[in-house]
py3Dmol code that shows the C-alpha trace and the ligand (Angstrom):
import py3Dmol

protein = """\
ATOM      1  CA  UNK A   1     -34.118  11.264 121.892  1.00  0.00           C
ATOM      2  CA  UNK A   2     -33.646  13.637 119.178  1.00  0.00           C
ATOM      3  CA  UNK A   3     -30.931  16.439 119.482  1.00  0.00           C
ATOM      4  CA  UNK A   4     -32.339  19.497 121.733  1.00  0.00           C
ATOM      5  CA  UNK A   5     -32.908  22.223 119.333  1.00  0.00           C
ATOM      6  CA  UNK A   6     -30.859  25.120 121.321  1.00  0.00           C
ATOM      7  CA  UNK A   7     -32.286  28.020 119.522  1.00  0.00           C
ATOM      8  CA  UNK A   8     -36.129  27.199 120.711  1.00  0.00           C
ATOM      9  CA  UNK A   9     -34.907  25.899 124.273  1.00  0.00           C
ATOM     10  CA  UNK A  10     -33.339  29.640 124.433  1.00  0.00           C
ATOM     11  CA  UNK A  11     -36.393  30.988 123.531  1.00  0.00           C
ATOM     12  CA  UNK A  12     -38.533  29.476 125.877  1.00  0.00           C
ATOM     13  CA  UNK A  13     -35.362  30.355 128.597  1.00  0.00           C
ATOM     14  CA  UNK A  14     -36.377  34.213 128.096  1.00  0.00           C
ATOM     15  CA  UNK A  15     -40.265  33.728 128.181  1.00  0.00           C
ATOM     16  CA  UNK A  16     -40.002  31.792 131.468  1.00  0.00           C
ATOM     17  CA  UNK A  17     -36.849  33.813 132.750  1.00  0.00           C
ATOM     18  CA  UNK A  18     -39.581  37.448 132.049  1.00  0.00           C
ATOM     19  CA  UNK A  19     -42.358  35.338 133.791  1.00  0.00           C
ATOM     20  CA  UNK A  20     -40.280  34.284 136.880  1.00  0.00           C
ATOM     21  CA  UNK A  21     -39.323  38.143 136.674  1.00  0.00           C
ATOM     22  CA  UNK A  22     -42.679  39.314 136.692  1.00  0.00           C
ATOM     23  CA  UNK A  23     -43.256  37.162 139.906  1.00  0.00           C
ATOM     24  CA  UNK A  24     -40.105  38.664 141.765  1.00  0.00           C
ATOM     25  CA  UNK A  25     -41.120  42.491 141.068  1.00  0.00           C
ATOM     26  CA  UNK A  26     -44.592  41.622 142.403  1.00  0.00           C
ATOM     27  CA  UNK A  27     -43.321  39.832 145.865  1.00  0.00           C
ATOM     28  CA  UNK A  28     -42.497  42.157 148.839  1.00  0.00           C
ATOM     29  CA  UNK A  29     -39.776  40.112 150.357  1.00  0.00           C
ATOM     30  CA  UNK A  30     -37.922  40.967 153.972  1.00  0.00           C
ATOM     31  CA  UNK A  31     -35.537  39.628 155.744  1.00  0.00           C
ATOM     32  CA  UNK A  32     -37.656  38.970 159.073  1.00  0.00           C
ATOM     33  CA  UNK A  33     -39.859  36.881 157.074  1.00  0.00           C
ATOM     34  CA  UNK A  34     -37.232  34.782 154.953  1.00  0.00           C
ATOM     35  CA  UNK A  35     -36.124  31.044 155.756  1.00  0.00           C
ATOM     36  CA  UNK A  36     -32.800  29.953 156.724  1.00  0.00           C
ATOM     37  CA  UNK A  37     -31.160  26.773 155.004  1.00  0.00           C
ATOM     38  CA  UNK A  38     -27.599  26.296 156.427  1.00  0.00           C
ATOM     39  CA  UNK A  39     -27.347  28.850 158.463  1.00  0.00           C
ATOM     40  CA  UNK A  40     -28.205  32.589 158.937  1.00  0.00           C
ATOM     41  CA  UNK A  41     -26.933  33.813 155.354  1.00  0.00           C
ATOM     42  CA  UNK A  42     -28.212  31.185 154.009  1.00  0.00           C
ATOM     43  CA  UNK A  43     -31.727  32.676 152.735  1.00  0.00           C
ATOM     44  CA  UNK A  44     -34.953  31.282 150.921  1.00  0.00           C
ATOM     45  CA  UNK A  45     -38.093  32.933 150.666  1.00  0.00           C
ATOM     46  CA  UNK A  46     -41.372  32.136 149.674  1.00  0.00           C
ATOM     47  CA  UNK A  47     -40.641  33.567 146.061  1.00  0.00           C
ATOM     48  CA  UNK A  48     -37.558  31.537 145.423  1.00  0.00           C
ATOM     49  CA  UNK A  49     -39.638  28.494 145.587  1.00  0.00           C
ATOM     50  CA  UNK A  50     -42.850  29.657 143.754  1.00  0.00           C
ATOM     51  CA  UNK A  51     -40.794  30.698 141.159  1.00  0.00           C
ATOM     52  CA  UNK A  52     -38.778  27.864 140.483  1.00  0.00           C
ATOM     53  CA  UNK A  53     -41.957  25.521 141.243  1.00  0.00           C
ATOM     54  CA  UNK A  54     -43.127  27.688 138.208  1.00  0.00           C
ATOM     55  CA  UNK A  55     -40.033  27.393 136.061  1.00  0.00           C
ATOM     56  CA  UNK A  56     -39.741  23.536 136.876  1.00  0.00           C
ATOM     57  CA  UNK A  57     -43.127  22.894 136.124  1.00  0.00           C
ATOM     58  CA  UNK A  58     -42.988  24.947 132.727  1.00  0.00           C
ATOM     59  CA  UNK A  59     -40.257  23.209 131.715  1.00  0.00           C
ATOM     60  CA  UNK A  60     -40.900  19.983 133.024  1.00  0.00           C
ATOM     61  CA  UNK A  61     -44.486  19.814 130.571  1.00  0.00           C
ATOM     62  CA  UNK A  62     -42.313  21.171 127.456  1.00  0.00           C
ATOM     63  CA  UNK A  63     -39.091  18.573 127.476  1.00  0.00           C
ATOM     64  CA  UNK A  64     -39.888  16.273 129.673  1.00  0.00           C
ATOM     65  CA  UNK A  65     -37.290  14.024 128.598  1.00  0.00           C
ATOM     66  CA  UNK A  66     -34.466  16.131 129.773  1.00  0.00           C
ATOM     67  CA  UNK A  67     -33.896  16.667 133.611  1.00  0.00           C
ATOM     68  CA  UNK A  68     -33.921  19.478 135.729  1.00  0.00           C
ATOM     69  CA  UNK A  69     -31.554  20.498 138.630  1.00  0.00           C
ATOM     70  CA  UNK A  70     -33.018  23.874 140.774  1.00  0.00           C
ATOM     71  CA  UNK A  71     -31.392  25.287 144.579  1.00  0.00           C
ATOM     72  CA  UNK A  72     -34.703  25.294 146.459  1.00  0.00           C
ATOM     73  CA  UNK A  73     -35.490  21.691 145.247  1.00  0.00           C
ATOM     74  CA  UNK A  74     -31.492  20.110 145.665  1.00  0.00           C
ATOM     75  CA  UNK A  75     -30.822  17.422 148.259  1.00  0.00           C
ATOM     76  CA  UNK A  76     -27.582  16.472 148.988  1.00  0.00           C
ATOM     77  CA  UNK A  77     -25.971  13.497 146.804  1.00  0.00           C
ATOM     78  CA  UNK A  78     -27.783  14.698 143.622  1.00  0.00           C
ATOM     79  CA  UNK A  79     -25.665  15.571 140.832  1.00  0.00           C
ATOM     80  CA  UNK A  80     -25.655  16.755 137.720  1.00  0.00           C
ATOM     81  CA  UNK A  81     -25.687  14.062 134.859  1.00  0.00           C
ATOM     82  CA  UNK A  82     -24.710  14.522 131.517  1.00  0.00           C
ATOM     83  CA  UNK A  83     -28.283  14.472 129.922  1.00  0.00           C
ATOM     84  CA  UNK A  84     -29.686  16.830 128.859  1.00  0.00           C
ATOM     85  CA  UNK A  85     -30.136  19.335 131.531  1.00  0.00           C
ATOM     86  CA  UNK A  86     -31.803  22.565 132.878  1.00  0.00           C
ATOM     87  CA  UNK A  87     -30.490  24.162 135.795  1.00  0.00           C
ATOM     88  CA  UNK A  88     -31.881  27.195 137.839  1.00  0.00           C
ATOM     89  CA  UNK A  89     -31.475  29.296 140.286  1.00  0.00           C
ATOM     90  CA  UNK A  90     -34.876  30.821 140.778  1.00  0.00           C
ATOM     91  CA  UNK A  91     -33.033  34.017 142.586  1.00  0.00           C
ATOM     92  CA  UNK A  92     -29.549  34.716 142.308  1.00  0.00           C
ATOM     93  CA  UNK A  93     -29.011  37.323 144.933  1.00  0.00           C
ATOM     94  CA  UNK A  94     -31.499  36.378 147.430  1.00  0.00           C
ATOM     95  CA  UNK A  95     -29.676  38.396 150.026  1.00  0.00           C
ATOM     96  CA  UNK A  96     -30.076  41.406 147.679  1.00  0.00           C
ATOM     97  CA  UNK A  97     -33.984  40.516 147.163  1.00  0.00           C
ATOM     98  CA  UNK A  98     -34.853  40.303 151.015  1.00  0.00           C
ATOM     99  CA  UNK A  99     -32.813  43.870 151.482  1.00  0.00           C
ATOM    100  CA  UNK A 100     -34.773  45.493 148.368  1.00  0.00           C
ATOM    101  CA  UNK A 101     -31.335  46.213 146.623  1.00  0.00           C
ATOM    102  CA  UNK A 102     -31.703  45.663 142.719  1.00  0.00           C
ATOM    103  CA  UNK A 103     -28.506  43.192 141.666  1.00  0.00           C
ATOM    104  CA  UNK A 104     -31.279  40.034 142.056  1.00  0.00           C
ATOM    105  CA  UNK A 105     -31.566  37.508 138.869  1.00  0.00           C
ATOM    106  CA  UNK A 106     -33.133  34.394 137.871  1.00  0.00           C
ATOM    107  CA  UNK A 107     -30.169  32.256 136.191  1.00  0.00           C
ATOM    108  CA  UNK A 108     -31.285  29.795 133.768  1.00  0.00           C
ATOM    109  CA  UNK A 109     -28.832  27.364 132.324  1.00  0.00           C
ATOM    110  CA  UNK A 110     -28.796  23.991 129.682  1.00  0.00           C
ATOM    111  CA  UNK A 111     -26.323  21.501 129.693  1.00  0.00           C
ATOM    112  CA  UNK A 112     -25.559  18.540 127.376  1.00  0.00           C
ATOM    113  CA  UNK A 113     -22.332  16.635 129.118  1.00  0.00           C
ATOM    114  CA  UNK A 114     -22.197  18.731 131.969  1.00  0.00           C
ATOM    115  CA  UNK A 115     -21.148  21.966 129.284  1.00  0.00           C
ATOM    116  CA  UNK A 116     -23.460  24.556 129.694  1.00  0.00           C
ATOM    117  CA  UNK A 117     -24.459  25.404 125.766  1.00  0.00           C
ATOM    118  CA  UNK A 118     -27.177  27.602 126.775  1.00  0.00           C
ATOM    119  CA  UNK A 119     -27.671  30.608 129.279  1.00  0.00           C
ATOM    120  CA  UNK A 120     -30.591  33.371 130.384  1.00  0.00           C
ATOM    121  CA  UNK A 121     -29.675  35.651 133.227  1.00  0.00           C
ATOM    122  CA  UNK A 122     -32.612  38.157 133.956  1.00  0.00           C
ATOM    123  CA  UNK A 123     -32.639  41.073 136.308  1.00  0.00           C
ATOM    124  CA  UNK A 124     -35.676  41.704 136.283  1.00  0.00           C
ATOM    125  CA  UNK A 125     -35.159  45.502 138.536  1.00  0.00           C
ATOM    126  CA  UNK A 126     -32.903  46.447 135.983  1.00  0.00           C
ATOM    127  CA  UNK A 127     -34.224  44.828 133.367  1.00  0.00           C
ATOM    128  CA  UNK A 128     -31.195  43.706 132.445  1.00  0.00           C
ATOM    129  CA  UNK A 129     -31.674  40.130 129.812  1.00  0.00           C
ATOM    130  CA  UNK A 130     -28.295  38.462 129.205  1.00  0.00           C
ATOM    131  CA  UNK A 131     -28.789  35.529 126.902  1.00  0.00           C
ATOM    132  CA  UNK A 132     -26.411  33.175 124.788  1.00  0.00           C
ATOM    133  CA  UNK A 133     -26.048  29.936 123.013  1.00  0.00           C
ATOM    134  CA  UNK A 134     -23.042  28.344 122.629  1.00  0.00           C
ATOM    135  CA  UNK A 135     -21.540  29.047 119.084  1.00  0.00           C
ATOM    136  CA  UNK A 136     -23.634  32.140 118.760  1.00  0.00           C
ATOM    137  CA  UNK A 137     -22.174  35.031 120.861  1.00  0.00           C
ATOM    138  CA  UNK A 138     -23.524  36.422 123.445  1.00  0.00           C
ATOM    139  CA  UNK A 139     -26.605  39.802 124.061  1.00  0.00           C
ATOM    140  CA  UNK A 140     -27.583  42.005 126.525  1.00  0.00           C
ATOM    141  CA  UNK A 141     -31.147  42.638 125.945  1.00  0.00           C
ATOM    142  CA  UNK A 142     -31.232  40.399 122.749  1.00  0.00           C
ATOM    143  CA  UNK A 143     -29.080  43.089 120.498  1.00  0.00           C
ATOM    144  CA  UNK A 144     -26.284  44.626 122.291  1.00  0.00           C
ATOM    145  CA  UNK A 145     -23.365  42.231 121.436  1.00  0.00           C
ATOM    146  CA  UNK A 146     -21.119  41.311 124.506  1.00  0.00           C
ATOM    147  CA  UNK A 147     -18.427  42.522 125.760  1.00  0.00           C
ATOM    148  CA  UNK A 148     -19.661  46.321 125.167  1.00  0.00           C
ATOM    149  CA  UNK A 149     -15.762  47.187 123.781  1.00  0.00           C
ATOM    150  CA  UNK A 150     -16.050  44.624 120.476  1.00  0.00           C
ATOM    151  CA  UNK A 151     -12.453  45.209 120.742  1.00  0.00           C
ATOM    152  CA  UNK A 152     -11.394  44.747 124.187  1.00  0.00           C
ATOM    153  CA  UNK A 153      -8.056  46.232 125.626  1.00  0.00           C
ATOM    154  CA  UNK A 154      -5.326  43.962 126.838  1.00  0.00           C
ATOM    155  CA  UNK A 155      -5.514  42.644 130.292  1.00  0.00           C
ATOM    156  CA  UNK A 156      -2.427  44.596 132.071  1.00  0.00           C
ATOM    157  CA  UNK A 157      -1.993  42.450 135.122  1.00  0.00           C
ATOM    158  CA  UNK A 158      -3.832  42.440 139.007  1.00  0.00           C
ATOM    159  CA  UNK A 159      -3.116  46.023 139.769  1.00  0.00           C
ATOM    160  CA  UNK A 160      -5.274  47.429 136.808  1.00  0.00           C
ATOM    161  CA  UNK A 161      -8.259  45.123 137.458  1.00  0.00           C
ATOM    162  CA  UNK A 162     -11.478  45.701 139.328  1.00  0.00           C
ATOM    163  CA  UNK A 163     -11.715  41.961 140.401  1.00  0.00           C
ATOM    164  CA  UNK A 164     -15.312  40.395 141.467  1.00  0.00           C
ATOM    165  CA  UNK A 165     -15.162  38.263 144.654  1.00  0.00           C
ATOM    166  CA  UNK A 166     -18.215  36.960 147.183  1.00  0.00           C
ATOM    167  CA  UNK A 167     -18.277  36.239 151.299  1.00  0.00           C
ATOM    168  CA  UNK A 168     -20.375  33.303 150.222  1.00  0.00           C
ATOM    169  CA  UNK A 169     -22.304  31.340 153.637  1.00  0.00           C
ATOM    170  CA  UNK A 170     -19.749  29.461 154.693  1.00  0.00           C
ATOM    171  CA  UNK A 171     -18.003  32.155 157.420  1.00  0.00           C
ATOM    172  CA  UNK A 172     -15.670  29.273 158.904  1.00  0.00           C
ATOM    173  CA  UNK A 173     -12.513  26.994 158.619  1.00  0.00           C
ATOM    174  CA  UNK A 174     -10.147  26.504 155.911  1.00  0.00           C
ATOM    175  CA  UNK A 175     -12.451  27.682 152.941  1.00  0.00           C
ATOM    176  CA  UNK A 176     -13.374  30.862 154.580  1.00  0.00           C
ATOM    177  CA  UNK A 177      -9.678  31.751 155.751  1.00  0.00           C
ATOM    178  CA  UNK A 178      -8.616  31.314 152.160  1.00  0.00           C
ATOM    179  CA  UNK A 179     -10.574  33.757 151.040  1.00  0.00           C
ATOM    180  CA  UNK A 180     -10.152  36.200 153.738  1.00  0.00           C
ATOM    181  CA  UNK A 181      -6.481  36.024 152.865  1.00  0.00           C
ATOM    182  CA  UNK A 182      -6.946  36.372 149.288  1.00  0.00           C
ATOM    183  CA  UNK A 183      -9.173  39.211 149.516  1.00  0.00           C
ATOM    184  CA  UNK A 184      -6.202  40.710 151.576  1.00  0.00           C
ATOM    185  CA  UNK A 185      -3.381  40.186 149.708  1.00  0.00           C
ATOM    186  CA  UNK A 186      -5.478  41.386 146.636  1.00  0.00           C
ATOM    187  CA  UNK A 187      -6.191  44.665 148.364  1.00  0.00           C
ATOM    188  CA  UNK A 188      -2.839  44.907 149.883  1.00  0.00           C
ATOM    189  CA  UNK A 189       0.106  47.649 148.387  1.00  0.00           C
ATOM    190  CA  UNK A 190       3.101  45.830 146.427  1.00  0.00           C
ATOM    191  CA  UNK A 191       5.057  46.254 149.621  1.00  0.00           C
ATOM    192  CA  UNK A 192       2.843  44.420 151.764  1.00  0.00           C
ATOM    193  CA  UNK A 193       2.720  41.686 149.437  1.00  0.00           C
ATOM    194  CA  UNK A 194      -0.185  42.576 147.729  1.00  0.00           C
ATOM    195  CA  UNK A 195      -1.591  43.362 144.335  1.00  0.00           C
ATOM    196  CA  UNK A 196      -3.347  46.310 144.707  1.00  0.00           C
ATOM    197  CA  UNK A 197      -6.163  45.935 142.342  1.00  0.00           C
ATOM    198  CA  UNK A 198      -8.377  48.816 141.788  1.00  0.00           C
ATOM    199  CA  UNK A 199     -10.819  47.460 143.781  1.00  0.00           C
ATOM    200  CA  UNK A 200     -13.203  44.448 144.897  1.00  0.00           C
ATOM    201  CA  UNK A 201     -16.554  44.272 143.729  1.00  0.00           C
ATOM    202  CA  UNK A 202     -19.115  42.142 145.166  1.00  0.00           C
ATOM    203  CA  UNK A 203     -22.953  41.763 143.145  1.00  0.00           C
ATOM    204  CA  UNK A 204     -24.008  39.831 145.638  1.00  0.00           C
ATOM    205  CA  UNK A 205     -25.603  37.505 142.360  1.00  0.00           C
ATOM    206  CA  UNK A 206     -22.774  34.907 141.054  1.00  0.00           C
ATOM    207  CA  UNK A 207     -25.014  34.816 137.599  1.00  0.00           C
ATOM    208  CA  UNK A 208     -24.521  38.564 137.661  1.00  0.00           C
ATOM    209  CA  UNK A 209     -21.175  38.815 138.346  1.00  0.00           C
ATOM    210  CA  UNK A 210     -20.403  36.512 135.466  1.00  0.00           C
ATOM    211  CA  UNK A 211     -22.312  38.678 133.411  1.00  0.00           C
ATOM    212  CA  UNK A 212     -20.659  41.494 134.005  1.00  0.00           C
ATOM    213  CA  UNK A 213     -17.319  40.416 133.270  1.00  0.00           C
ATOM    214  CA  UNK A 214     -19.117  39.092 129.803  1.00  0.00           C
ATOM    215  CA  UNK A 215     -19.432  42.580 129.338  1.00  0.00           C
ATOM    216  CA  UNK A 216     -15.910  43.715 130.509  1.00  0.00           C
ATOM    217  CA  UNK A 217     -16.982  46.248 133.218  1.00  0.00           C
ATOM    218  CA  UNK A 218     -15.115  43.298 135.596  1.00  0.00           C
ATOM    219  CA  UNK A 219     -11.864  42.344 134.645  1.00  0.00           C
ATOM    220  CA  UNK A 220     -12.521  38.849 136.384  1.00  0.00           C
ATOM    221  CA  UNK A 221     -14.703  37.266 139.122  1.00  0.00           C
ATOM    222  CA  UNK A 222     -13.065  34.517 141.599  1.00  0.00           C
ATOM    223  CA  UNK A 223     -15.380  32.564 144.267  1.00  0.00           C
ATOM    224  CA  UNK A 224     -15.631  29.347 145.556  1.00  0.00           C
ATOM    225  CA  UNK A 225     -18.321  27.434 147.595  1.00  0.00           C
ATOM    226  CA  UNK A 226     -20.918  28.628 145.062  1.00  0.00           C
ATOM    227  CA  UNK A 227     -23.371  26.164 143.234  1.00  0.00           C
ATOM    228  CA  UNK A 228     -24.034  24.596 139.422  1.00  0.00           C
ATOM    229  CA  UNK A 229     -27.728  26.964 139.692  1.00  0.00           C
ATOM    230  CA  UNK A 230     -25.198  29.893 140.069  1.00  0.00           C
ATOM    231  CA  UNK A 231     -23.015  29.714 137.349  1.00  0.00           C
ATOM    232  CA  UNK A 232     -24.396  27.538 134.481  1.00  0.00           C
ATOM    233  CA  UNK A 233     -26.240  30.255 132.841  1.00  0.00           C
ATOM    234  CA  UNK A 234     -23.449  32.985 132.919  1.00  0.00           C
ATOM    235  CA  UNK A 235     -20.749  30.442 132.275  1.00  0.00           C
ATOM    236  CA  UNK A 236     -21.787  30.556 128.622  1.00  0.00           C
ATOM    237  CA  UNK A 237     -22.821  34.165 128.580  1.00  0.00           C
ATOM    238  CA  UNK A 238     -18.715  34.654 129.570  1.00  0.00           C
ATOM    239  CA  UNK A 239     -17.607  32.067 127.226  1.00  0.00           C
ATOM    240  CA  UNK A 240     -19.195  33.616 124.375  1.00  0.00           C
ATOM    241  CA  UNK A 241     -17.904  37.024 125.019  1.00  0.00           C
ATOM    242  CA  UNK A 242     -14.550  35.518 125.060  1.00  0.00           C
ATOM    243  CA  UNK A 243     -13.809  35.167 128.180  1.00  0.00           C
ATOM    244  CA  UNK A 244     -12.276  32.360 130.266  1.00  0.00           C
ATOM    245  CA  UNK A 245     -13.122  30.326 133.078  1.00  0.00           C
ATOM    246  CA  UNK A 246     -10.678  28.643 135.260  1.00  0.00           C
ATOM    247  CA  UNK A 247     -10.673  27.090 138.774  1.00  0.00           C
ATOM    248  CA  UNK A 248     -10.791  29.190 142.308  1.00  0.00           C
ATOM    249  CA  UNK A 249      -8.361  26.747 143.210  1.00  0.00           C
ATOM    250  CA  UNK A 250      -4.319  27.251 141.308  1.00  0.00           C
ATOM    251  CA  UNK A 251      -3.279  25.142 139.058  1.00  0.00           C
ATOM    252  CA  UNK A 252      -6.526  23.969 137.750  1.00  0.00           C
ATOM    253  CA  UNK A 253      -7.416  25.542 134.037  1.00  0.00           C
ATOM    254  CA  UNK A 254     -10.236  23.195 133.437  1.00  0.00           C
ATOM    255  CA  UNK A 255     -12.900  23.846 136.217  1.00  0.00           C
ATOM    256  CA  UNK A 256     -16.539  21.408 136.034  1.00  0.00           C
ATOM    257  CA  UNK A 257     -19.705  23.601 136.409  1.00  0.00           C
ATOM    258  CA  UNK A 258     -20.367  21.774 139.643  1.00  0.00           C
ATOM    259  CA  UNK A 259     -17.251  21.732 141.010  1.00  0.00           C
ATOM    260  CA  UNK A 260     -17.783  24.984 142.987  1.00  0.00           C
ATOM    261  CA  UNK A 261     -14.808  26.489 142.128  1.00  0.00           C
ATOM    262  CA  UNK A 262     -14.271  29.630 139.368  1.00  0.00           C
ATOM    263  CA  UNK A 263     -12.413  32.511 138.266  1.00  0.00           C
ATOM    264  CA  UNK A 264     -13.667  33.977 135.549  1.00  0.00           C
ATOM    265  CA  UNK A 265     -11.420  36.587 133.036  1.00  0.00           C
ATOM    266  CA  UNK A 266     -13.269  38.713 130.850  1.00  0.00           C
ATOM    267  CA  UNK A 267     -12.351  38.657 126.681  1.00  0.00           C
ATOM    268  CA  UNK A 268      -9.286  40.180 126.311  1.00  0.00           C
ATOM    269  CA  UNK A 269      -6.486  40.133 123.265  1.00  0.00           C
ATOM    270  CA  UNK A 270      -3.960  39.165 125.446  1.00  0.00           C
ATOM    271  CA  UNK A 271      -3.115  38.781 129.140  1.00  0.00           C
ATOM    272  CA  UNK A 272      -6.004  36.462 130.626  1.00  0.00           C
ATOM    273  CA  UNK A 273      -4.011  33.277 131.419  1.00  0.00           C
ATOM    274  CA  UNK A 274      -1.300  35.775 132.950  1.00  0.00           C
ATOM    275  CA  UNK A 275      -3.923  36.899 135.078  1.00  0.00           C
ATOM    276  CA  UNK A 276      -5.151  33.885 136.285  1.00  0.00           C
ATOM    277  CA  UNK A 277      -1.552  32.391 137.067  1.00  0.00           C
ATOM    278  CA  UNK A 278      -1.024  36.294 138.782  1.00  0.00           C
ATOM    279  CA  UNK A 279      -4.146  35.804 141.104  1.00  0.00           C
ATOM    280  CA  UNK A 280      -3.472  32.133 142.076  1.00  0.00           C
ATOM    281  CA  UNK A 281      -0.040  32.952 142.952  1.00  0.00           C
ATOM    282  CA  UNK A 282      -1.601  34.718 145.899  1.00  0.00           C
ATOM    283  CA  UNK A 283      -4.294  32.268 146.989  1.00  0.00           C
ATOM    284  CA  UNK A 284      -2.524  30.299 149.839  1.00  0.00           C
ATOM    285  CA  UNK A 285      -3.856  26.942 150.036  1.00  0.00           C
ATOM    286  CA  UNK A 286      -6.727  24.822 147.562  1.00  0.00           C
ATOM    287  CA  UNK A 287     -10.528  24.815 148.823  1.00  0.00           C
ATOM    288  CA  UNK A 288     -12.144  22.106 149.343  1.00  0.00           C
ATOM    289  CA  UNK A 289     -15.724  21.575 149.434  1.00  0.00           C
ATOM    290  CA  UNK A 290     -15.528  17.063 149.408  1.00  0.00           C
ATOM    291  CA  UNK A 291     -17.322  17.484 153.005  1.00  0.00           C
TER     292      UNK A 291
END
"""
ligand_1 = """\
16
LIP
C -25.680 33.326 146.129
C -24.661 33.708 145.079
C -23.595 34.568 145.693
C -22.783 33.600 146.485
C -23.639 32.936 147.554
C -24.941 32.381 147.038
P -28.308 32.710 146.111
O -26.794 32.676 145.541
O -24.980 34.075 143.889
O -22.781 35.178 144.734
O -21.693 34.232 147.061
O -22.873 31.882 148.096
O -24.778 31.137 146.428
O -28.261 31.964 147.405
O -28.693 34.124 146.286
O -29.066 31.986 145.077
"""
view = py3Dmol.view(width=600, height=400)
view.addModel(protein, "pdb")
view.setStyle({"model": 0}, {"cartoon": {"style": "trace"}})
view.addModel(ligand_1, "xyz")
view.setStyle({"model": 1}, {"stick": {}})
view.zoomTo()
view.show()
């Protein structure tokens, strides 16, 4: 198999990422009429699965040597190899999609040994295209160069971020309370133990929430529980904007992009492992998602 030529596998990312985008804008979604998967939050609709049915089949016909991991498609005990890979998530945000609110993306990410080298995020409402390729910096609409400051200001510690987090669908047990806590104790005033950042932000889109702290309007992003389809795209997008991606979980600085586990720090001269070692310090506890 010859090497895969990153450049034109990028390309073809954005034509099929402004197709699939096309196909969201022209769906009328709703909640009544979306699917369930695990459980109540757990949404699918009918355009999740055309559209990566579409994107699958697309890219199936043009590489079909390398293989293809999409949500609507996963069944447990599949995993990512270290082939050549495409991964999607045919909406990021489906919450957002079925409640007509506009932070909705299709993520679309390539791997080679499980390292994502090349990422499209598309919001289609906004039209919003965030594309990179590893080694070659990352764009917002193919020419604005990310982040948006090309010469970012230090990262001064918890209580001068504006910190991305997600409730995720798992709303039980140990994985759950960690996060509840955390989101606490981030919230909270010095004196009650807390950090006080300047505030949580939740997308509702993983992909877009990377994204954004690629561009530095997040300081940093942590969640756990999410998926490979979530984050391979933007994993890159943040990488080559400089930032850093570490583990939910403390102690871990070299997080796999299925491992379901990530905080994400935007570019920043100095200060980003000191924020990472200042948020795990408050997260009691280390998720675990082996079940
Ligand atoms: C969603 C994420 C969201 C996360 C949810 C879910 P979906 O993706 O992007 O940030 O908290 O667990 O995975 O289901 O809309 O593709």
């Amino acid at each position: 198999m010859s090497a895969p030529n990153l450049q034109e596998i990028h390309d073809t990312l954005i034509e099929v990422a402004q197709k699939a985008g096309d196909m969201i804008l022209n769906a009328r979604p709703s909640f009544q009429s979306a699917g369930n998967k695990k459980n109540s939050v757990d949404l699918v609709t009918e355009t999740d699965q055309a559209v990566e049915k579409m994107v699958s089949t697309t890219l199936r016909e043009k590489y079909p040597d390398y293989s293809f991991l999409g949500e609507e498609t996963y069944k447990p005990g599949m995993t990512l190899g270290s082939g050549p890979t495409f991964i999607c998530d045919p909406i990021d945000g489906t919450t957002n999609f079925v409640h007509g609110h506009p932070y909705v993306s299709i993520s679309l990410g390539f791997t080679i040994d499980k390292r994502p080298v090349v990422g499209v995020v598309y919001n289609p409402f906004r039209k919003d295209l965030f594309t990179a390729i590893e080694g070659k910096g990352a764009f917002l609409n193919r020419t604005t160069r990310l982040p948006y400051k090309q010469e970012p200001e230090p990262l001064e510690g918890l209580n001068n971020a504006l910190v991305a987090v997600e409730w995720g669908s798992d709303r039980h047990g140990n994985n759950y309370d960690i996060k509840w806590n955390t989101y606490r104790k981030l919230a909270a005033n010095k004196d009650n133990g807390g950090s006080m950042v300047h505030s949580l932000r939740s997308l509702g889109s993983a992909a877009l929430n990377l994204c954004h702290v690629a561009t530095g309007t997040f300081d940093a992003y942590w969640e756990a529980g999410c998926w490979a389809w979530d984050v391979a795209a933007g994993w890159v997008i943040l990488k080559e904007a400089g930032g850093l991606i570490a583990s939910a979980n403390p102690g871990e600085w070299t997080p796999a992009v299925d491992g379901r586990k990530y905080f994400a720090v935007r570019g920043a001269p100095s200060g980003q492992k000191e924020l990472v070692e200042e948020l795990w310090a408050q997260v009691d506890g280390k998720f675990d998602y082996s079940a």
